[in-house]
Backbone as JSON Lines, residues from 0, in Angstrom:
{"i":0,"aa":"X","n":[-10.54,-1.28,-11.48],"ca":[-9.62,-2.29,-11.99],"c":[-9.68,-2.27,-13.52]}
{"i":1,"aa":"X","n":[-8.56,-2.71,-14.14],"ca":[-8.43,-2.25,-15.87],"c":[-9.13,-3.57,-16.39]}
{"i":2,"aa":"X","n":[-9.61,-3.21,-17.4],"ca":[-10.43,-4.84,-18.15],"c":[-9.01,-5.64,-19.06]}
{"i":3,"aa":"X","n":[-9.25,-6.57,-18.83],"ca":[-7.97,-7.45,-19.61],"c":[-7.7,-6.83,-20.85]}
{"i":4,"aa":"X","n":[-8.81,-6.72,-21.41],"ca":[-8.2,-6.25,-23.05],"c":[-8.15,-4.61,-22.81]}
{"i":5,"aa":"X","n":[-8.16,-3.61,-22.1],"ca":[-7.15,-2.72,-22.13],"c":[-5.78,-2.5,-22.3]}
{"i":6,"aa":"X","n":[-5.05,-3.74,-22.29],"ca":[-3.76,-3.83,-22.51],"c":[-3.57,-4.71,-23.2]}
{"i":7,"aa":"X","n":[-3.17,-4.46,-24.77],"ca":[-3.0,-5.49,-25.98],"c":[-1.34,-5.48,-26.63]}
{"i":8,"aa":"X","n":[-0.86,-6.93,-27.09],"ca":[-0.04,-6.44,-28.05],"c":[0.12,-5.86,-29.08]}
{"i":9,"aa":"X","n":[1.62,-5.38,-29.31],"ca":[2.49,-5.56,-28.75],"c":[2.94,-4.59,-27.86]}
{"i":10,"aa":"X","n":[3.18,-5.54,-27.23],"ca":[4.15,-4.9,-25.31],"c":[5.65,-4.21,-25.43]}
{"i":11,"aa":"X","n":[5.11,-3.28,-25.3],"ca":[6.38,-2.44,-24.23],"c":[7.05,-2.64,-22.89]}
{"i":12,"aa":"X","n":[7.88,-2.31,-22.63],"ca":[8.52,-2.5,-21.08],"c":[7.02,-2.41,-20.33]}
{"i":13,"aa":"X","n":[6.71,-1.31,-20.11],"ca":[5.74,-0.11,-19.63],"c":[4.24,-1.29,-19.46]}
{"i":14,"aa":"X","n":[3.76,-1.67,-20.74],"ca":[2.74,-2.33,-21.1],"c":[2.32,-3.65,-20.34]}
{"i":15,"aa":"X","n":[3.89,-4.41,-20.75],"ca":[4.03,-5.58,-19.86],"c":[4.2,-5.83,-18.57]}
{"i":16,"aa":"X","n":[4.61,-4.7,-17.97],"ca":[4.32,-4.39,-16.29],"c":[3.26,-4.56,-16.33]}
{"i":17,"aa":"X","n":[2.23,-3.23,-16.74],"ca":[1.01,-2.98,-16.66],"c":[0.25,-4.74,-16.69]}
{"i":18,"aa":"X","n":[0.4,-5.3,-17.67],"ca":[-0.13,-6.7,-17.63],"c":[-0.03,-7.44,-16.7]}
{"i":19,"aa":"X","n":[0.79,-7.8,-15.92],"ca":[1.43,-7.98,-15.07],"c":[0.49,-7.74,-13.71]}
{"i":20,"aa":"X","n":[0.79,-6.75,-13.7],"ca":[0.08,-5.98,-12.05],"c":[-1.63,-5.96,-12.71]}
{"i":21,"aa":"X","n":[-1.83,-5.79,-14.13],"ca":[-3.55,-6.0,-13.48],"c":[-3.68,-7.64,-13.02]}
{"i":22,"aa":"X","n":[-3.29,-8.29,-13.96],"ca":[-2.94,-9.97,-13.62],"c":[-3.13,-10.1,-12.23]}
{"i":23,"aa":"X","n":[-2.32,-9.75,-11.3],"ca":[-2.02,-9.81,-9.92],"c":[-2.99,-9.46,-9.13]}
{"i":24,"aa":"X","n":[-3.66,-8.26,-9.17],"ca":[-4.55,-7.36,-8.6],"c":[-6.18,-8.5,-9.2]}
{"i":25,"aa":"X","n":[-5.81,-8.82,-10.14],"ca":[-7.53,-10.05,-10.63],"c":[-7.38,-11.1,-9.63]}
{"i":26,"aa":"X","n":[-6.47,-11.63,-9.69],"ca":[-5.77,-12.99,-8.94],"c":[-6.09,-12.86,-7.55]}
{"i":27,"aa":"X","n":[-5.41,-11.81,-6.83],"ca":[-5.75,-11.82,-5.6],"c":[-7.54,-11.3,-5.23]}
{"i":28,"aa":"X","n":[-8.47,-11.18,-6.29],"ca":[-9.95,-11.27,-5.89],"c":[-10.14,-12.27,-5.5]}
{"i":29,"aa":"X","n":[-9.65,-13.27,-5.87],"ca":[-9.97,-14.59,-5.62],"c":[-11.61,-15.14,-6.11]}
{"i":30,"aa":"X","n":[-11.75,-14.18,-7.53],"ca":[-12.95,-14.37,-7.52],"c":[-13.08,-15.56,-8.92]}
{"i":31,"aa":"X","n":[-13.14,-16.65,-9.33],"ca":[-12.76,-16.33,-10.46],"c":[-13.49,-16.47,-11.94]}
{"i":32,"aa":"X","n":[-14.98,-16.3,-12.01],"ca":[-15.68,-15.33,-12.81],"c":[-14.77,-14.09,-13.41]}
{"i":33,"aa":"X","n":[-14.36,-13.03,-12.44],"ca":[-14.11,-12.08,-13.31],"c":[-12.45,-12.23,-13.39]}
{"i":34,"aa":"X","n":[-11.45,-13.23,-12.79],"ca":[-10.29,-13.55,-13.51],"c":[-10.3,-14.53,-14.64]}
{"i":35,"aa":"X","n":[-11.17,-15.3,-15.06],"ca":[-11.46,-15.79,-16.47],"c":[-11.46,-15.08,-17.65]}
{"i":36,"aa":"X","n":[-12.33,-13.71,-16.67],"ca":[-12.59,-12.99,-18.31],"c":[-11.11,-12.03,-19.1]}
{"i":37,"aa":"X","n":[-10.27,-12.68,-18.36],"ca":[-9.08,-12.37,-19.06],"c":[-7.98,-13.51,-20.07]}
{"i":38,"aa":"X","n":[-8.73,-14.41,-19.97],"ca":[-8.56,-15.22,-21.06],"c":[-9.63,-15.51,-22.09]}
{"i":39,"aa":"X","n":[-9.13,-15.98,-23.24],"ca":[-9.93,-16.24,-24.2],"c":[-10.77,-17.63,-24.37]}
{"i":40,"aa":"X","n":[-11.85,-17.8,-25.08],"ca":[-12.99,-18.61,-24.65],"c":[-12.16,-20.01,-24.55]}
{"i":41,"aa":"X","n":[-11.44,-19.98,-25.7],"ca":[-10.62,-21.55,-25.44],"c":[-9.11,-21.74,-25.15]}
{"i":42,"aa":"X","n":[-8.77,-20.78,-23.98],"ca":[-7.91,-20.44,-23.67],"c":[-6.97,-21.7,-23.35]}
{"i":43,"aa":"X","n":[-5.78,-22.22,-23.01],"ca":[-4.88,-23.8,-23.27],"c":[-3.75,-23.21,-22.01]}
{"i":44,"aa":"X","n":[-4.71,-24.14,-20.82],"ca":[-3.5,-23.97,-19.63],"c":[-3.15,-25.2,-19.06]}
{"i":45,"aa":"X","n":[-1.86,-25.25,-18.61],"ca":[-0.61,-25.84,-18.15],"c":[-1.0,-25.25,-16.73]}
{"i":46,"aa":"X","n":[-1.21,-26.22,-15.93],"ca":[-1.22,-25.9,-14.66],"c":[-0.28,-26.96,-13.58]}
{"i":47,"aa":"X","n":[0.54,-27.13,-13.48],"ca":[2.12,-27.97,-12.67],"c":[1.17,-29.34,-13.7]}
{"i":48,"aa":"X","n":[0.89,-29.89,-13.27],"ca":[0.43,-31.08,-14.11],"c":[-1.06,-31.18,-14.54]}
{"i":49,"aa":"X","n":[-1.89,-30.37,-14.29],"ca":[-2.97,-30.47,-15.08],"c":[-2.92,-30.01,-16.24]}
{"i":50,"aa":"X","n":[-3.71,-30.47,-17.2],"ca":[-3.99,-29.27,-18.52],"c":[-5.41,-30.09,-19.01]}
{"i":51,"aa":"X","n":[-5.99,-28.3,-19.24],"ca":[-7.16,-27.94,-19.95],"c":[-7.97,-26.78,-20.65]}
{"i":52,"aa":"X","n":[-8.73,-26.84,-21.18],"ca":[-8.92,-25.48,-22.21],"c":[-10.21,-24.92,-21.97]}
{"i":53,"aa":"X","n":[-10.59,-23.43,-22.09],"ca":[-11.8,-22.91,-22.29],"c":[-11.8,-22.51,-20.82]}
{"i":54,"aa":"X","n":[-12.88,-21.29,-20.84],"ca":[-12.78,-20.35,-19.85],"c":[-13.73,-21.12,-18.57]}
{"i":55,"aa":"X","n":[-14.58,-22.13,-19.25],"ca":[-15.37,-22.94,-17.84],"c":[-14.15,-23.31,-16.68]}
{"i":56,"aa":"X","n":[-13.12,-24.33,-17.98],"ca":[-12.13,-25.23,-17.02],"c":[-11.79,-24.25,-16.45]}
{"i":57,"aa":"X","n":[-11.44,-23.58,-16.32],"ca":[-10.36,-22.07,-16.01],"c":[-11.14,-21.92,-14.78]}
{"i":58,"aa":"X","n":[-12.88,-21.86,-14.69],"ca":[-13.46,-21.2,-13.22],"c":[-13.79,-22.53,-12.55]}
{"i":59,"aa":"X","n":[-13.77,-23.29,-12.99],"ca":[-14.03,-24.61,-11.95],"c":[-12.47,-25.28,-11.55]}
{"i":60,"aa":"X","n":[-11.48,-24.97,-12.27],"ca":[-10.42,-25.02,-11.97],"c":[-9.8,-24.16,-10.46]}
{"i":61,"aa":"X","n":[-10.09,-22.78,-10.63],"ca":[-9.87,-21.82,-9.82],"c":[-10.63,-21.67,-8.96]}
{"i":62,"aa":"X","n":[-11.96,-22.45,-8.63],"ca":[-12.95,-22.46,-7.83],"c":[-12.36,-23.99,-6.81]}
{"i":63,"aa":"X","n":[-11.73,-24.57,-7.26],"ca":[-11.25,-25.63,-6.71],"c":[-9.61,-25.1,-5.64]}
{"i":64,"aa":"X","n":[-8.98,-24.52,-6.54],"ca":[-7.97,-23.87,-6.15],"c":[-8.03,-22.97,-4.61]}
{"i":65,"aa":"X","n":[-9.22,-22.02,-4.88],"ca":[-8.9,-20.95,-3.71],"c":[-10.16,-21.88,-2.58]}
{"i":66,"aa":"X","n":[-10.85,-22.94,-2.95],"ca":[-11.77,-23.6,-1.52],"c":[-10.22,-24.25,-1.1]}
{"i":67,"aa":"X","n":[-9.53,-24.98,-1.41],"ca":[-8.31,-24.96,-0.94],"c":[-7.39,-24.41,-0.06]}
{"i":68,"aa":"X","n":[-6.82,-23.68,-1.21],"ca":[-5.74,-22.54,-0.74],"c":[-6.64,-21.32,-0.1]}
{"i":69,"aa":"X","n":[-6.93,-21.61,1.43],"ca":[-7.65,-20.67,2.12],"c":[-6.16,-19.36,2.05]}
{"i":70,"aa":"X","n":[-6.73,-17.68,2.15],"ca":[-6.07,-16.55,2.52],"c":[-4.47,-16.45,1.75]}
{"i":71,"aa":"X","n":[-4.96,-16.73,0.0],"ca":[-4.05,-16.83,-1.06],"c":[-3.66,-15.29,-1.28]}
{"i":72,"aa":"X","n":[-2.87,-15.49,-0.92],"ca":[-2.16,-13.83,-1.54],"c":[-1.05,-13.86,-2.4]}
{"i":73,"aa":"X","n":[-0.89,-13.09,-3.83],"ca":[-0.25,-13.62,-4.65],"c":[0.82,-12.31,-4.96]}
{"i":74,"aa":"X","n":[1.81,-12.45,-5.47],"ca":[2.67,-11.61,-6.12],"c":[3.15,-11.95,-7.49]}
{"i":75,"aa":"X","n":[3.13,-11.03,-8.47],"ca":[3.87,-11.44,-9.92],"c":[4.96,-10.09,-10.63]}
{"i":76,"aa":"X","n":[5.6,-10.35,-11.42],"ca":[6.58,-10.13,-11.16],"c":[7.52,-10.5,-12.81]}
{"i":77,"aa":"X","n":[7.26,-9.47,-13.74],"ca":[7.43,-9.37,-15.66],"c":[9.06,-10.04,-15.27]}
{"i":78,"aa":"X","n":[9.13,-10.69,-15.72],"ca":[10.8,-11.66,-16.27],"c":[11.25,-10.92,-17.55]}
{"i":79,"aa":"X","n":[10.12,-11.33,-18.47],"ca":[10.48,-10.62,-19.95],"c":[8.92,-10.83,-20.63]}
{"i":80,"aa":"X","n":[9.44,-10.27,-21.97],"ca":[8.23,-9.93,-22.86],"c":[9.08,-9.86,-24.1]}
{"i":81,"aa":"X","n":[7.63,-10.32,-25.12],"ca":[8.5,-10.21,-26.08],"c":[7.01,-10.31,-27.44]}
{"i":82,"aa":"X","n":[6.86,-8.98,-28.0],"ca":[5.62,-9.02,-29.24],"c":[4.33,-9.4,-28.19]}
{"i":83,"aa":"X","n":[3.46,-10.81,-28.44],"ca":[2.27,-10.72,-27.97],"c":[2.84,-11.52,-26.56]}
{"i":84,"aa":"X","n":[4.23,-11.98,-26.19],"ca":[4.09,-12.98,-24.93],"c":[4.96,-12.78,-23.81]}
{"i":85,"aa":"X","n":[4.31,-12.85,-22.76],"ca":[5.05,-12.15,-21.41],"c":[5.6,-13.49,-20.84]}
{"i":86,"aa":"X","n":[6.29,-13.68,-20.27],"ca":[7.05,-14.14,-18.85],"c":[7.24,-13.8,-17.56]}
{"i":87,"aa":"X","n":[6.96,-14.1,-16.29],"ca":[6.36,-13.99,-15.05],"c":[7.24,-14.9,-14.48]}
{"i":88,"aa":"X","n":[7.57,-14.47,-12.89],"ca":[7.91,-15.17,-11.86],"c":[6.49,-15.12,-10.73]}
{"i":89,"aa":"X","n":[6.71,-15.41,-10.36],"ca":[5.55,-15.34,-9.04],"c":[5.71,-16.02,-7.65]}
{"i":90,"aa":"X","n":[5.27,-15.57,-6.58],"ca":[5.09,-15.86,-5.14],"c":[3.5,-16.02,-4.59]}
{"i":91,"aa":"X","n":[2.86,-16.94,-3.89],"ca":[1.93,-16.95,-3.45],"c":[1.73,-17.64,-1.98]}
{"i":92,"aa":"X","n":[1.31,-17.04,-0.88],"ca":[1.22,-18.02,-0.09],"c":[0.26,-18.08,0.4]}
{"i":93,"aa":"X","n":[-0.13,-19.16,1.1],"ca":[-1.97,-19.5,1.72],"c":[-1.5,-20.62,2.69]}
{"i":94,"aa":"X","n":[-2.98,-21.1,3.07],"ca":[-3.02,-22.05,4.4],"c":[-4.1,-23.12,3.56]}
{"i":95,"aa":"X","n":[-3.27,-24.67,4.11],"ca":[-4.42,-26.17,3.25],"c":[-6.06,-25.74,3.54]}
{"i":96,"aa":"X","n":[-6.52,-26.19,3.44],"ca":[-7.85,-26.48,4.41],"c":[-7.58,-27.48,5.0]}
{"i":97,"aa":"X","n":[-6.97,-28.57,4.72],"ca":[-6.88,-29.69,5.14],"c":[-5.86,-29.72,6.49]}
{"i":98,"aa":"X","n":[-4.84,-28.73,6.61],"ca":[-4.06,-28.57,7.72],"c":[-4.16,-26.63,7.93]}
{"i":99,"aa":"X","n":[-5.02,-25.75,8.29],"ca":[-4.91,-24.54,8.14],"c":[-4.26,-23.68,9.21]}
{"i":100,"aa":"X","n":[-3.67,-24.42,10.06],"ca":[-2.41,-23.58,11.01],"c":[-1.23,-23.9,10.08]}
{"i":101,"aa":"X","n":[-1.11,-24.81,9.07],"ca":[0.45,-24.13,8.23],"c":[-0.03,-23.77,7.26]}
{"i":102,"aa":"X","n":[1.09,-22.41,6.81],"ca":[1.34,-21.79,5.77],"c":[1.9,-22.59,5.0]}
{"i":103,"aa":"X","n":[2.07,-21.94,4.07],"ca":[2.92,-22.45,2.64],"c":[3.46,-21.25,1.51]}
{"i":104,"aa":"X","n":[4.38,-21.64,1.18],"ca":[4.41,-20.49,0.44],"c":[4.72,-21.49,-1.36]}
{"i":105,"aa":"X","n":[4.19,-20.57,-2.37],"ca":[4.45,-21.43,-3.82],"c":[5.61,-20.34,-4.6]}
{"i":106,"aa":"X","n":[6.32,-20.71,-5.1],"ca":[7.11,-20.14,-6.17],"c":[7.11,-20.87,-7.45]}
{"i":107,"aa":"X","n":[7.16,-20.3,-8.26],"ca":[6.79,-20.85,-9.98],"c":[6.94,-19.34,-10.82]}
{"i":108,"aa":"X","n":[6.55,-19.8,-12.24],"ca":[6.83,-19.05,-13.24],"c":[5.86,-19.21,-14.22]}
{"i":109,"aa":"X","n":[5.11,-18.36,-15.3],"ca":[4.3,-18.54,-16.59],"c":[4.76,-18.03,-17.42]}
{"i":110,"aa":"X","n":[4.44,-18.39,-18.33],"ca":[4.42,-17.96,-19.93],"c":[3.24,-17.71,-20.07]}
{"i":111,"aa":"X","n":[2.9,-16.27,-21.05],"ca":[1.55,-16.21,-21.29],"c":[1.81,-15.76,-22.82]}
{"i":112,"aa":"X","n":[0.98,-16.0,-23.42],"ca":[0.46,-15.56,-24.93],"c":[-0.6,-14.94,-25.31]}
{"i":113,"aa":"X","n":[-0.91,-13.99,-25.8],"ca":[-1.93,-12.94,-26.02],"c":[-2.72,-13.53,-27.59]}
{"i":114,"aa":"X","n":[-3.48,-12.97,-27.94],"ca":[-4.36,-12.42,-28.72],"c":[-3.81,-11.12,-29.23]}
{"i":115,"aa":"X","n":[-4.52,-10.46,-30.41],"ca":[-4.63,-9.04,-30.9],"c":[-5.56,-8.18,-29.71]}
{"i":116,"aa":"X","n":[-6.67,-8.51,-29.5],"ca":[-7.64,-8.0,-28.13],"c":[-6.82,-7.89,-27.15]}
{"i":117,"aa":"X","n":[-5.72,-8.48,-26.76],"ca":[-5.22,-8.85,-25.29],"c":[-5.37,-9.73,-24.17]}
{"i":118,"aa":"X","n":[-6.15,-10.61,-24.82],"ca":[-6.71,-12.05,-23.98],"c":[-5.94,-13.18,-24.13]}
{"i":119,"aa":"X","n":[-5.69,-13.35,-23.26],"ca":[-4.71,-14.81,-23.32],"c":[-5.41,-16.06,-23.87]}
{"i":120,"aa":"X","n":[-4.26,-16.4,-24.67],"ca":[-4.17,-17.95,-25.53],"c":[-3.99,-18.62,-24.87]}
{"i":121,"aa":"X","n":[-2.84,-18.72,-24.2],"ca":[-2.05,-19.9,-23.74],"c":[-1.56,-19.72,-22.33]}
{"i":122,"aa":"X","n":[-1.47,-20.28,-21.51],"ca":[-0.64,-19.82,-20.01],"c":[-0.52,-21.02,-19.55]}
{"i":123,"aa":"X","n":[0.84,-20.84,-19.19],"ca":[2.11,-22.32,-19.28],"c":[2.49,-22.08,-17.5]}
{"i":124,"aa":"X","n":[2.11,-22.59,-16.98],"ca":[2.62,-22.96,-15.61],"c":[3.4,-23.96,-14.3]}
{"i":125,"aa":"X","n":[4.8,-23.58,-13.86],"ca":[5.24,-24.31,-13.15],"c":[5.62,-23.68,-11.77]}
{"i":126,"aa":"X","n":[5.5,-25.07,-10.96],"ca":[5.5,-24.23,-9.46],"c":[6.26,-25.12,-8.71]}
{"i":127,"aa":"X","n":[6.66,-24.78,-7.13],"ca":[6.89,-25.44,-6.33],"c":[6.34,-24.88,-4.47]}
{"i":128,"aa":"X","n":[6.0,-25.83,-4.09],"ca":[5.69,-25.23,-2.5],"c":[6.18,-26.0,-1.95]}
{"i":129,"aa":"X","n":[6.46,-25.01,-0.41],"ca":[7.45,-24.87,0.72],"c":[6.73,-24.65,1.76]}
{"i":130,"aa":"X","n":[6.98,-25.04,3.1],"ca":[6.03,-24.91,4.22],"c":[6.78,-23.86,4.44]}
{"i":131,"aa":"X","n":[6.33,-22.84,5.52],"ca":[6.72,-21.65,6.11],"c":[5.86,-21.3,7.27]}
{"i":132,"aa":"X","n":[6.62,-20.83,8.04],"ca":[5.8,-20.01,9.38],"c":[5.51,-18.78,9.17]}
{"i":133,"aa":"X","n":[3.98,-18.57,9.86],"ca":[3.06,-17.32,9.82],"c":[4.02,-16.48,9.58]}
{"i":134,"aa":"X","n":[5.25,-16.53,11.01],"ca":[6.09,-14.95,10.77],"c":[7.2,-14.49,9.74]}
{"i":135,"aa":"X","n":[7.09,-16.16,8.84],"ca":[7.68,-15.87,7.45],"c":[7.28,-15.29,6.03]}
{"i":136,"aa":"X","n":[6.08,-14.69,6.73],"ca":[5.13,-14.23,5.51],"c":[5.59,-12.57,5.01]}
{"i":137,"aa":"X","n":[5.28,-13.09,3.51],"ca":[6.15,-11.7,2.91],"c":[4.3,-11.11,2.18]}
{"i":138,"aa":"X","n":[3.54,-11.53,2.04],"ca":[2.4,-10.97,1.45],"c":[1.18,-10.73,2.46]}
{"i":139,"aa":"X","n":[0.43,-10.08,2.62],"ca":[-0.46,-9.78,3.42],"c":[-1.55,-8.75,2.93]}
C-alpha cells in the first residue's frame, strides 16, 4: 500500500486519482492507526456535524465509526482537483450494530486540502444514508 505522502501537490489528473484510490484502499482497512497517518498532526475535520482536529480525534473518531458501522465497504471517486485540493464523491455501505440484518448504504462528498508533504489539512465532509437490501449491495 503507498504511504500518504507519496503523493504530494500539485496534482495532476493522474496524481489525484492516485490520491483517491490510496484514500479508499486505507479506508476500507478499517484500521484506523494507519488511516490517520495520512493526515497531518492537527489535521481540521468536518464530519456531517461533528468537527475536530488532530490525528488522536481522527482515531477515536474512526474507532467509534467502524464498532458501529459493522462490514463498511467504501468507494471514492476524484470529482475534481485543483493545486494542493481534491474533491471526492463517495459510496459506503455497512450494517448498525444496533439493528445488523439492515444494510445501509451512505452517499456524500469531501473536500480535502493537502500540505507540501501530501498530508491532509483539512477534510470537509457531507453525507446522507439510505436503508437498502443485502441484494442491493454494490460493494463487497
Amino acid at each position: 500500500m503507498r504511504k500518504p505522502t507519496d503523493i504530494k501537490p500539485p496534482f495532476t489528473e493522474e496524481t489525484a486519482k492516485d490520491k483517491v484510490k490510496t484514500a479508499q484502499n486505507a479506508w476500507n482497512t478499517r484500521n484506523p492507526e494507519l488511516v490517520a497517518q495520512a493526515y497531518t498532526i492537527d489535521s481540521r475535520w468536518r464530519n456531517r456535524v461533528e468537527f475536530f482536529q488532530g490525528r488522536e480525534a481522527i482515531i477515536a473518531f474512526l474507532k467509534r465509526k467502524w464498532a458501529k458501522e459493522l462490514d463498511y465497504r467504501l468507494m471514492k471517486e476524484l470529482w475534481c482537483f485543483n493545486g494542493n485540493r481534491i474533491s471526492v464523491r463517495f459510496e459506503y455501505e455497512w450494517r448498525d450494530v444496533d439493528n445488523p440484518n439492515q444494510w445501509m448504504r451512505t452517499h456524500g462528498n469531501e473536500h480535502w486540502e493537502f500540505n507540501d508533504d501530501g498530508l491532509m489539512l483539512i477534510r470537509d465532509m457531507s453525507a446522507n444514508d439510505y436503508l437498502i437490501n443485502e441484494s442491493e449491495r454494490r460493494y463487497r
